[in-house]
Legacy VTK file of the C-alpha trace (Angstrom):
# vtk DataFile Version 3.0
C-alpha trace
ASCII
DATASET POLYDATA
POINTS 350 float
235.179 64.488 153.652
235.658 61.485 151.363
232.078 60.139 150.209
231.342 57.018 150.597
232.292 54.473 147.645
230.610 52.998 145.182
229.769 49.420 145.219
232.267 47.193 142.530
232.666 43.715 143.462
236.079 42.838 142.194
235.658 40.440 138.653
237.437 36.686 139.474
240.144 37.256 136.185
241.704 40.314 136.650
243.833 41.800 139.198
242.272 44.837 139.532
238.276 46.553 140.163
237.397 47.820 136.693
237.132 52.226 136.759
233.484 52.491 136.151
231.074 54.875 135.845
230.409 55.234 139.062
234.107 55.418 140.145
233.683 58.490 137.872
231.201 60.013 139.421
232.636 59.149 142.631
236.069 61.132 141.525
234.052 64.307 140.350
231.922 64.648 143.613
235.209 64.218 146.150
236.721 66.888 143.887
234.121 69.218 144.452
234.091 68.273 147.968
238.086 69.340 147.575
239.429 65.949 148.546
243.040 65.891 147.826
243.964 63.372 144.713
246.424 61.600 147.245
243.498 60.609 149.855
240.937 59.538 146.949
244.266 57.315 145.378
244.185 55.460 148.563
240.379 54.890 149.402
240.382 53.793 145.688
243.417 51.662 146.138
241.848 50.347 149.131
238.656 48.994 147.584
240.634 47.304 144.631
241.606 50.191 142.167
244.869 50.114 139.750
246.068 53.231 141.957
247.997 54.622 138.830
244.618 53.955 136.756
243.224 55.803 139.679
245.725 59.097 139.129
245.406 59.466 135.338
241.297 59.448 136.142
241.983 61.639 138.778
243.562 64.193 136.671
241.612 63.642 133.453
238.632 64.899 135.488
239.939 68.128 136.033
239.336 68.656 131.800
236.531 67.453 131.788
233.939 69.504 130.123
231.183 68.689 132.051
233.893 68.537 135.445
234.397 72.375 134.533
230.232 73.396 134.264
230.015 72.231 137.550
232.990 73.904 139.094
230.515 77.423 137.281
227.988 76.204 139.023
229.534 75.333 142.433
230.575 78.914 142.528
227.189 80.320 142.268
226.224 77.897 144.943
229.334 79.078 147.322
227.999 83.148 147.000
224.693 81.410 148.187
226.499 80.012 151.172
228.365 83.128 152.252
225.829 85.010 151.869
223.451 83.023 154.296
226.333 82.563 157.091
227.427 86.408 157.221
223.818 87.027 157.798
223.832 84.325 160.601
227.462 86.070 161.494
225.281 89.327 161.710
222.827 87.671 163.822
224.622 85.770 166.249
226.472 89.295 167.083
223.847 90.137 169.674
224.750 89.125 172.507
221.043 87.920 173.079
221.616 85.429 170.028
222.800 82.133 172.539
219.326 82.093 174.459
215.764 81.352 173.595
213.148 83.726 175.444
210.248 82.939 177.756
207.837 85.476 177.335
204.408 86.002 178.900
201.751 87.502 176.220
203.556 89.623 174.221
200.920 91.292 171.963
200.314 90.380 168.232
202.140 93.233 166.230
205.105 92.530 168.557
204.900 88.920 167.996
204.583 88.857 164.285
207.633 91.770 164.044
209.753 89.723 166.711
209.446 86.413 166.077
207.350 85.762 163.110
209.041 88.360 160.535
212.160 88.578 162.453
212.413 84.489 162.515
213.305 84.139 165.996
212.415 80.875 168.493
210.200 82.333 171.411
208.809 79.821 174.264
205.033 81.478 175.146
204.563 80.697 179.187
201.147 81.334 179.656
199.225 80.393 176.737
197.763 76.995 178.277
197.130 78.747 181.332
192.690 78.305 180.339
193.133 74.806 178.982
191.387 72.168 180.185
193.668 70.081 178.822
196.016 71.309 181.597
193.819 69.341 184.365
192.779 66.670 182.131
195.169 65.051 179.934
197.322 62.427 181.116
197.988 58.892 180.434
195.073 57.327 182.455
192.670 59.583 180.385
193.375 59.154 177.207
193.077 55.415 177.983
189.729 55.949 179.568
188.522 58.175 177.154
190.010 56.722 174.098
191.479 53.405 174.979
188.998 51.221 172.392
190.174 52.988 169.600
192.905 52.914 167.075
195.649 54.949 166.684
198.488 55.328 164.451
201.974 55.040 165.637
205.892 54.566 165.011
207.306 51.675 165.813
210.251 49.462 165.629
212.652 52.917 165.311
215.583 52.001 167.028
216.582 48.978 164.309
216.356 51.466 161.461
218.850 54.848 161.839
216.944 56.429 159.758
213.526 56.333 161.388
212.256 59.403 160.767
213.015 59.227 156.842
211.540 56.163 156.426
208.589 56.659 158.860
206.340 54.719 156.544
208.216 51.492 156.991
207.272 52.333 160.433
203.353 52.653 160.583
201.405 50.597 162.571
197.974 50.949 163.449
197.541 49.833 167.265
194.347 49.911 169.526
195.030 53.269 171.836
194.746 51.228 174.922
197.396 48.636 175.003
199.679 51.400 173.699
199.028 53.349 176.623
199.901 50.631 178.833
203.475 50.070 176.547
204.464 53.310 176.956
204.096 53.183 180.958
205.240 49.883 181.089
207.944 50.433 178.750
210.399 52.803 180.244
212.509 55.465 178.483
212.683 54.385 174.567
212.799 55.890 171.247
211.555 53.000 169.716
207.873 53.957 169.255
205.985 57.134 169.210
202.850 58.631 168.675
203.689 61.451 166.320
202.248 64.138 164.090
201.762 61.678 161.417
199.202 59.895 163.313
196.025 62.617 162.271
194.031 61.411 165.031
192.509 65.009 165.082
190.867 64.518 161.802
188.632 61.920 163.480
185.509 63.164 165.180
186.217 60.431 167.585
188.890 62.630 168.951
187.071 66.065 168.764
186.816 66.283 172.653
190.520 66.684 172.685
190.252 69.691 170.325
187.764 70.751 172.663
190.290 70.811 175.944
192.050 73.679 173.664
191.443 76.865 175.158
193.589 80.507 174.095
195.670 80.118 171.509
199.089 82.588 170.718
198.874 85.368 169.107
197.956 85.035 165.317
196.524 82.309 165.382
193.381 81.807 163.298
190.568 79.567 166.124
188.484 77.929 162.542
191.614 76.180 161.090
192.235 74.658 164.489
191.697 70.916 163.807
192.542 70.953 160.066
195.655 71.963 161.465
196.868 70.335 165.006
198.270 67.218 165.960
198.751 65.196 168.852
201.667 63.512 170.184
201.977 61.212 172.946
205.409 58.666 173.684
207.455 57.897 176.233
210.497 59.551 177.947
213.393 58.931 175.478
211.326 59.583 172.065
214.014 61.418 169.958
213.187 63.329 166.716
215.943 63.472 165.047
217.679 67.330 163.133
215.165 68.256 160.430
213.468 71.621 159.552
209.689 71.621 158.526
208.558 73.865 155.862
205.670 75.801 157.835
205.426 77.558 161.080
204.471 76.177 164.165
203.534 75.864 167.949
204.262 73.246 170.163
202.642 73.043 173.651
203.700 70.483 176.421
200.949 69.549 178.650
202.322 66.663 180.191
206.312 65.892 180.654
209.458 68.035 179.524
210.869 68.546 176.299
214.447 69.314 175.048
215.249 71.317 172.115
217.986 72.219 170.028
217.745 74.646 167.537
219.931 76.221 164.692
219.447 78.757 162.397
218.553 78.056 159.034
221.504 80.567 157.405
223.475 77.557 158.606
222.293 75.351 156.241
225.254 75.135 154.501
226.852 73.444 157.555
224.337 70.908 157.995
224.754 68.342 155.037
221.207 68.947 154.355
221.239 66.432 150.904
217.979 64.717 151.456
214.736 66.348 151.826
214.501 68.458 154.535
216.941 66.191 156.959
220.711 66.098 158.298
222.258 63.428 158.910
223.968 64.802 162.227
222.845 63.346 165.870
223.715 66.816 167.979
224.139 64.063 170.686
226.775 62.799 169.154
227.812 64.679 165.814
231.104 62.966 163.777
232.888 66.059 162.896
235.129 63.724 161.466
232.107 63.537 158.331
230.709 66.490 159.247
233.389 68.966 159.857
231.485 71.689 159.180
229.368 71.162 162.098
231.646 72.290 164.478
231.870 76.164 163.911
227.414 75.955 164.036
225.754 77.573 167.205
223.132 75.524 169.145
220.318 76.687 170.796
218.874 75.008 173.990
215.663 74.932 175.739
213.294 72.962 177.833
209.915 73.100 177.425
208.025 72.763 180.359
204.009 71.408 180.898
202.164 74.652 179.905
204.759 76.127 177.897
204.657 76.911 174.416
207.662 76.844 171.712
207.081 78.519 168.415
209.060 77.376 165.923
209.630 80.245 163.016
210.339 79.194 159.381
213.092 76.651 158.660
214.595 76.491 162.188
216.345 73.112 162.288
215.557 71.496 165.267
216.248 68.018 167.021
213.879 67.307 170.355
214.246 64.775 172.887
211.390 64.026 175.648
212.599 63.946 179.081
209.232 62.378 180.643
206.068 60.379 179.737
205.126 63.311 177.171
201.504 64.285 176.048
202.031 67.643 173.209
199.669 69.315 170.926
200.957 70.905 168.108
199.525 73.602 165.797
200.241 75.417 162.204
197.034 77.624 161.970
198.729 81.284 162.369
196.307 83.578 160.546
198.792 84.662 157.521
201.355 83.269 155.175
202.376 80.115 156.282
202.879 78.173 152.887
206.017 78.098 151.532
207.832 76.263 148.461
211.157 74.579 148.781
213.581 73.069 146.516
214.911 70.112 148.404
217.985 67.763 147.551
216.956 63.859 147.076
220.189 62.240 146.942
219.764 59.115 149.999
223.465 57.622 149.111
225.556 60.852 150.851
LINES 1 351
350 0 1 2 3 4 5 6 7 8 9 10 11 12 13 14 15 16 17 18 19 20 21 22 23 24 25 26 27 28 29 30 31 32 33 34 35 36 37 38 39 40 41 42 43 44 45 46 47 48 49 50 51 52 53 54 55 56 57 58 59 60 61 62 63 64 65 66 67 68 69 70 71 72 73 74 75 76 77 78 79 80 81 82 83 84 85 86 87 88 89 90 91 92 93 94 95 96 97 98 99 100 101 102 103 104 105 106 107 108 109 110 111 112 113 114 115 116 117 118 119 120 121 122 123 124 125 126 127 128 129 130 131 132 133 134 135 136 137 138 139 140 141 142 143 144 145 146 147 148 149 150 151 152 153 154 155 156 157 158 159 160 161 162 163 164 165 166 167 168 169 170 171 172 173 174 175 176 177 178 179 180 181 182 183 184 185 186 187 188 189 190 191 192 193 194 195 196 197 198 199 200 201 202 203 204 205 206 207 208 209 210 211 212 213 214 215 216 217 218 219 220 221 222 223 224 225 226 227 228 229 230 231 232 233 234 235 236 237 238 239 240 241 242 243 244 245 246 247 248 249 250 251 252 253 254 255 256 257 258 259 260 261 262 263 264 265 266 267 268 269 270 271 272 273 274 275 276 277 278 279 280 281 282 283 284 285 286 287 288 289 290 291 292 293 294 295 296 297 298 299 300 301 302 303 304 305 306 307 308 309 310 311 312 313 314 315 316 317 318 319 320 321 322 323 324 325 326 327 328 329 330 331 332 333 334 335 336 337 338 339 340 341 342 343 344 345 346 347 348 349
């Protein structure tokens, strides 16, 4: 996959675009993405390059000192890799490994040795099954309830591709009650959302939606409970888009369907994971012309139904699309380690 290139407007007096610095760096990275000479020649050519300039850089780069520490270190990085997908090889042996369970109340030791410490996706049926939240919650009522006060929200997504990584540029703080009526009004749209990000549950305004929480899973520690929750609310359509978080969690539908898709995190490597803890691929609609690599990664599916409950185990990349009007409530407070430290890429330009 040829990276993007660099911009170099083309100077008015000469016939060619100059071989700059970034050209350079442009040349090194396609190498050690193993892009043939001959294809980088012509998408150099292309934007303006003397293509014979073009070769001689092409092949002084494969000299270069600094060219040759990071073929070392691309090595090191490639044991990584294999090492990762022949554990995921290992894994997706069992012929278990395509589907996502529904299970109703396992018991703690065998959910913290089966999903938790083994790091497998589990859907809980019957935790909501006490929640008042079950009767209660809808639309209607969180207008009534809530409707004169403000909430924060997403908005304006679909003019910006990359919503989610830029979900600041998308903040808007909205009275509860005409937002209510947008979403109903509004049809199936990803183009706002009331998301994690909103920390309603910090409020005390709130608190009597904490208190519509009954049972919790298994491991879950009842005093963290509103230091760590949060409440999401949208309309059909509302697409979060492939990303892994860096904790463990639970997600519970009480209103509406959602879809997930899940992938391992040993396939990392086949993700393109180069900023923070995104990938650039729509599942929908992956370009395995740019991301080749996605094609040989296995895809788990699932819909979570109203009083179902997905737990998401560390790393699991995920993308999830709501099929309905959708009122979740989302949780991190499992009673041991669930604090992690991760060294992300930051590079926005891939």
């Amino acid at each position: 996959m040829i990276q993007p290139i660099p911009p170099a407007p083309r100077p008015r007096n000469t016939a060619f675009t100059p071989l700059t610095d970034d050209w350079r760096q442009w040349i090194a990275e396609n190498r050690l993405r193993e892009c043939t000479p001959e294809s980088m020649v012509v998408t150099m050519a292309g934007a303006g390059l003397d293509p014979e300039e073009c070769r001689q850089a092409i092949a002084r780069m494969e000299s270069d000192p600094a060219f040759r520490a990071a073929r070392r270190m691309q090595q090191v990085q490639r044991k990584l890799e294999s090492v990762t997908l022949n554990l995921q090889k290992l894994w997706e042996s069992s012929p278990f490994y395509g589907r996502i369970e529904k299970r109703t109340s396992p018991s703690r030791d065998e959910f913290i040795e089966r999903y938790v410490l083994g790091c497998r996706p589990v859907v809980l049926t019957d935790v909501a099954r006490d929640w008042p939240a079950m009767q209660r919650w809808s639309p209607a009522d969180l207008k009534q309830r809530f409707g004169h006060l403000t909430v924060e929200i997403q908005d304006e997504r679909n003019a910006d591709p990359k919503y989610e990584e830029n979900k600041l540029q998308h903040r808007r703080v909205v009275p509860l009650a005409p937002f209510v009526d947008r979403v109903m009004a509004g049809g199936p749209t990803n183009d706002y959302y009331m998301t994690a990000n909103n920390e309603a549950l910090r409020r005390p305004e709130f608190a009597p939606l904490l208190a519509d929480i009954g049972s919790l899973p298994p491991a879950c520690d009842r005093s963290q409970l509103a230091a760590r929750s949060s409440f999401w609310f949208g309309p059909a359509g509302t697409l979060t888009p492939l990303h892994h978080d860096t904790i463990m969690l639970f997600h519970t539908q009480v209103v509406g369907r959602k879809r997930w898709r899940l992938i391992s995190p040993l396939e990392t490597p086949r993700l393109y994971n180069y900023n923070n803890v995104f990938s650039p691929i729509d599942i929908d609609r992956p370009d395995l012309g740019r991301y080749p690599l996605f094609g040989q990664v296995t895809v788990l599916d699932v819909t979570v139904e109203p009083g179902e409950t997905i737990f998401l185990p560390l790393a699991w990349w995920h993308q999830v699309t709501s099929l309905d009007v959708s009122l979740s409530f989302s949780y991190t407070n499992l009673d041991g380690p669930n604090t992690f430290s991760y060294q992300n890429a930051e590079i926005t330009n891939w």
